[in-house]
PAZAPA-4460 file (N, C-alpha, C; in steps of 0.05 Angstrom, whole numbers, plus 32768, in hexadecimal, padded with zeros to 4 digits):
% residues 107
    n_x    n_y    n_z   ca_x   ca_y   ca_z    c_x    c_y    c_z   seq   type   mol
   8523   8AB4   86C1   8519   8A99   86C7   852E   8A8A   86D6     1      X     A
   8520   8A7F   86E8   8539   8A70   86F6   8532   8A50   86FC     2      X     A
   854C   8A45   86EE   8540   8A21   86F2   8554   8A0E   8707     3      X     A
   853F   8A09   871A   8552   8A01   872E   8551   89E0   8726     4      X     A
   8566   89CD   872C   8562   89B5   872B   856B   89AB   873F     5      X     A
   855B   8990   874B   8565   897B   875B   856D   8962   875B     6      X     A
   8582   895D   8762   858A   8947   8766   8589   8937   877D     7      X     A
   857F   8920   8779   8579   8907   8790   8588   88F5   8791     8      X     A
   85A2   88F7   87AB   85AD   88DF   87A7   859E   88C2   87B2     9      X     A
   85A4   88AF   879E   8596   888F   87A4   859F   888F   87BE    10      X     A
   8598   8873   87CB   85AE   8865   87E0   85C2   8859   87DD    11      X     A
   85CB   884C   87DC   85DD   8841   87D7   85D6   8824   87E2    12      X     A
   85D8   880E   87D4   85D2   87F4   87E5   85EE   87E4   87FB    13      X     A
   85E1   87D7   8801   85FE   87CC   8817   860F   87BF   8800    14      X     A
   85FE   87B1   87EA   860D   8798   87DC   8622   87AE   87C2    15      X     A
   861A   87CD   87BD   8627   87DA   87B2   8642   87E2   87BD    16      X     A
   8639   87E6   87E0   8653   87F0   87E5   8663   87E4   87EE    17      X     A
   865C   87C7   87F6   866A   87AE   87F0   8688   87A7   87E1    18      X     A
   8674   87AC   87C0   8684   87A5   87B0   8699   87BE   87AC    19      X     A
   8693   87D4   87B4   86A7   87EB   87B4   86B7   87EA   87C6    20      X     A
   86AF   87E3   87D7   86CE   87D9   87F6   86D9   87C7   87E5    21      X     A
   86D0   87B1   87E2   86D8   8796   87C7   86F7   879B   87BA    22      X     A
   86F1   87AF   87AF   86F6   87C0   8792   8710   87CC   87A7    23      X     A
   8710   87D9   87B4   8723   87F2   87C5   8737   87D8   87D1    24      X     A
   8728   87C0   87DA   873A   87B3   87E9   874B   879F   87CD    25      X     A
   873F   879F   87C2   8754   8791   87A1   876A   87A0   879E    26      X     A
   8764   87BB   8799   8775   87C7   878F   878D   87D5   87A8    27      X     A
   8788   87D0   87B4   8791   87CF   87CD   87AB   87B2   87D3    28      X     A
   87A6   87A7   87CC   87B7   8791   87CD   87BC   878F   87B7    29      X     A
   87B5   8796   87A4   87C5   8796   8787   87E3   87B0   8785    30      X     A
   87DD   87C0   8797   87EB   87E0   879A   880D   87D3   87A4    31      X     A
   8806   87BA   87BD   881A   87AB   87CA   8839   879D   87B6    32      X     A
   8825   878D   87A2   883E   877B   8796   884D   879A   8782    33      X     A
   883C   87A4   877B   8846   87BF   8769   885B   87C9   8773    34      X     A
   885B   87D6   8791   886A   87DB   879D   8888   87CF   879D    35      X     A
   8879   87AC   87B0   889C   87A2   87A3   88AA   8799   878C    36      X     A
   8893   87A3   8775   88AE   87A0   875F   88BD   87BC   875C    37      X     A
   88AD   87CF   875C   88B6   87EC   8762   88D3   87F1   8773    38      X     A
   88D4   87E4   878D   88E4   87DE   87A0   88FF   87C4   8793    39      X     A
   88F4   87B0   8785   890E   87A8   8778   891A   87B9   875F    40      X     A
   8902   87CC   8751   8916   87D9   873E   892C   87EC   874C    41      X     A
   8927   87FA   875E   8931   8805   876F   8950   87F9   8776    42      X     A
   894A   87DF   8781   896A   87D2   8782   896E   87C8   8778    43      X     A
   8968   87C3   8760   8979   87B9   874B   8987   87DD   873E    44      X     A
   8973   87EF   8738   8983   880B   8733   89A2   880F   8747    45      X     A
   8997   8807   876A   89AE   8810   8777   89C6   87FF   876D    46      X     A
   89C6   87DA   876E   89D2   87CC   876B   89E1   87D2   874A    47      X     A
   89DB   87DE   8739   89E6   87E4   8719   89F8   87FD   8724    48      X     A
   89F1   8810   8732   8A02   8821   8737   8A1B   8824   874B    49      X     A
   8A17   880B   875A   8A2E   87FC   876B   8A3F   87E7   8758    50      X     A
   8A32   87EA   8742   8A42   87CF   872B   8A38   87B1   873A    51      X     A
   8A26   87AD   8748   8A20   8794   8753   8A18   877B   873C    52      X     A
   89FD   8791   872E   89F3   877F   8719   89F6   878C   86FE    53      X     A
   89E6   8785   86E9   89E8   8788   86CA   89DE   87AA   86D1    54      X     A
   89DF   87B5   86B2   89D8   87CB   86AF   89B6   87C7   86AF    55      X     A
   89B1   87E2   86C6   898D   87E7   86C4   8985   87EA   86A8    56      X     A
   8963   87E4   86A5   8958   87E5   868D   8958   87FE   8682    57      X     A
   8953   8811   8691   8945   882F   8692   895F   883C   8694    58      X     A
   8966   883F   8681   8982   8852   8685   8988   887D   8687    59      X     A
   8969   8880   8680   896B   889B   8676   894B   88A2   8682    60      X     A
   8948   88C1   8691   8934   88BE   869D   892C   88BA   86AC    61      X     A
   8914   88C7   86C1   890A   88C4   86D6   890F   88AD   86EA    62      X     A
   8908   8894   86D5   8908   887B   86DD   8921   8870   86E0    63      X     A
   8935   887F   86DA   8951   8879   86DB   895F   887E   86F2    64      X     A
   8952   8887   8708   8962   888E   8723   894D   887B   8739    65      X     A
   8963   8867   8749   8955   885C   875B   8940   886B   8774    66      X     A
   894F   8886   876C   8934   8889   877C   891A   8890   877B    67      X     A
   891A   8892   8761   88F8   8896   875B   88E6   8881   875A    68      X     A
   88FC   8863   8757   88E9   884D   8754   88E2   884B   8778    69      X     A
   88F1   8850   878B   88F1   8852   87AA   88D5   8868   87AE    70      X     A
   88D7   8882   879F   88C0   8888   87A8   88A9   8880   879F    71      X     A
   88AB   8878   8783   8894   886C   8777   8889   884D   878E    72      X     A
   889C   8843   87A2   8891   8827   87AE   8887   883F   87C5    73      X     A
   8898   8847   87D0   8884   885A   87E5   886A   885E   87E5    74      X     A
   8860   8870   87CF   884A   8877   87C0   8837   8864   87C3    75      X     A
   8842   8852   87B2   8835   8835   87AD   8828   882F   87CB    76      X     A
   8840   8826   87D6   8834   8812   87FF   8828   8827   8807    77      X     A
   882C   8848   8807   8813   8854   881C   880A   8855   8810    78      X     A
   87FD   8853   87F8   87E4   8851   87E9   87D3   8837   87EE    79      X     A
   87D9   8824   87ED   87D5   8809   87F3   87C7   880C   880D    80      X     A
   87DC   880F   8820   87D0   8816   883E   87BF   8826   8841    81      X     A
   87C5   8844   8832   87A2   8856   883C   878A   8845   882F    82      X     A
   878B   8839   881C   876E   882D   880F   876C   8817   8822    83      X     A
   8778   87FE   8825   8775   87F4   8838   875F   87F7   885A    84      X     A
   8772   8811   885E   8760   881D   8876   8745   882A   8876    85      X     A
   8744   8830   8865   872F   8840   885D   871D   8829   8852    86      X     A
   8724   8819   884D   8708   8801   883E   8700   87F6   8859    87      X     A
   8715   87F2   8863   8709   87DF   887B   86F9   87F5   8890    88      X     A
   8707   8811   8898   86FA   8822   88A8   86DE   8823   88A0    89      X     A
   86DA   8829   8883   86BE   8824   887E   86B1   880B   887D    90      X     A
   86BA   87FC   887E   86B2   87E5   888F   86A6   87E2   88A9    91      X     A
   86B6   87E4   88BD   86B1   87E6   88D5   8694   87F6   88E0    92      X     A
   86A3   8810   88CB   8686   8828   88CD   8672   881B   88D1    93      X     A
   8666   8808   88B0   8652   8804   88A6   8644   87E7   88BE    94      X     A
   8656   87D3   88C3   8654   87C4   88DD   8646   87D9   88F6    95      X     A
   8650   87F0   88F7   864A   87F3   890B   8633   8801   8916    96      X     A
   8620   8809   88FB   860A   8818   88F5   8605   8836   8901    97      X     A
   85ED   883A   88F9   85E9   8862   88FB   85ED   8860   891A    98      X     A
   85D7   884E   892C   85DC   885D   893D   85FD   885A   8955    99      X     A
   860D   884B   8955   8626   8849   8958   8631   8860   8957   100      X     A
   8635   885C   8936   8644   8877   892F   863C   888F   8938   101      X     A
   862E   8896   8936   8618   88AF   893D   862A   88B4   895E   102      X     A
   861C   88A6   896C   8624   88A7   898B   863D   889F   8996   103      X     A
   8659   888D   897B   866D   8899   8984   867E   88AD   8984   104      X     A
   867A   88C2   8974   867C   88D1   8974   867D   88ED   8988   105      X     A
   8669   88E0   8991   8662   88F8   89A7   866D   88F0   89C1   106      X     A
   867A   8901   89D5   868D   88FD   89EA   867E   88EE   89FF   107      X     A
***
């Protein structure tokens, strides 16, 4: 016996995917200030190891070398930035409807 099943995807409404660009663009600018605290733990790590300032919090561990909090801001800003682009690209898309898109595509 063989049981096949189907699935139907809904549509999706404009006001759904709205609030999902919404959503991508929040967190998207939330990714930003993260970054620069990331980026001051970073120099405050370099500045403790130059004797500039007090001893870092994080003494032992991953989090204990400035440069992981450096790549952790990296991470952070091109993360920020690809969501960014991508909310708004689909943006544009959706502005620009099927048949646009459709026909720019083609040479």
């Amino acid at each position: 016996m063989v049981v096949r099943l189907r699935f139907r995807l809904s549509p999706v409404s404009p006001l759904e995917l709205g609030a999902r660009r919404e959503l991508v663009l929040l967190l998207s600018a939330l990714l930003t200030p993260a970054a620069v605290v990331a980026l001051a733990l970073a120099l405050w790590r370099i500045g403790s190891d130059l004797n500039f300032t007090e001893h870092f919090v994080i003494s032992q561990g991953f989090f204990s070398h400035w440069q992981s909090w450096l790549l952790v801001a990296a991470v952070l800003q091109a993360t920020s930035v690809l969501l960014s682009r991508l909310a708004r690209r689909d943006r544009n898309a959706a502005a620009a409807g099927p048949y646009r898109r459709h026909h720019q595509a083609m040479p």
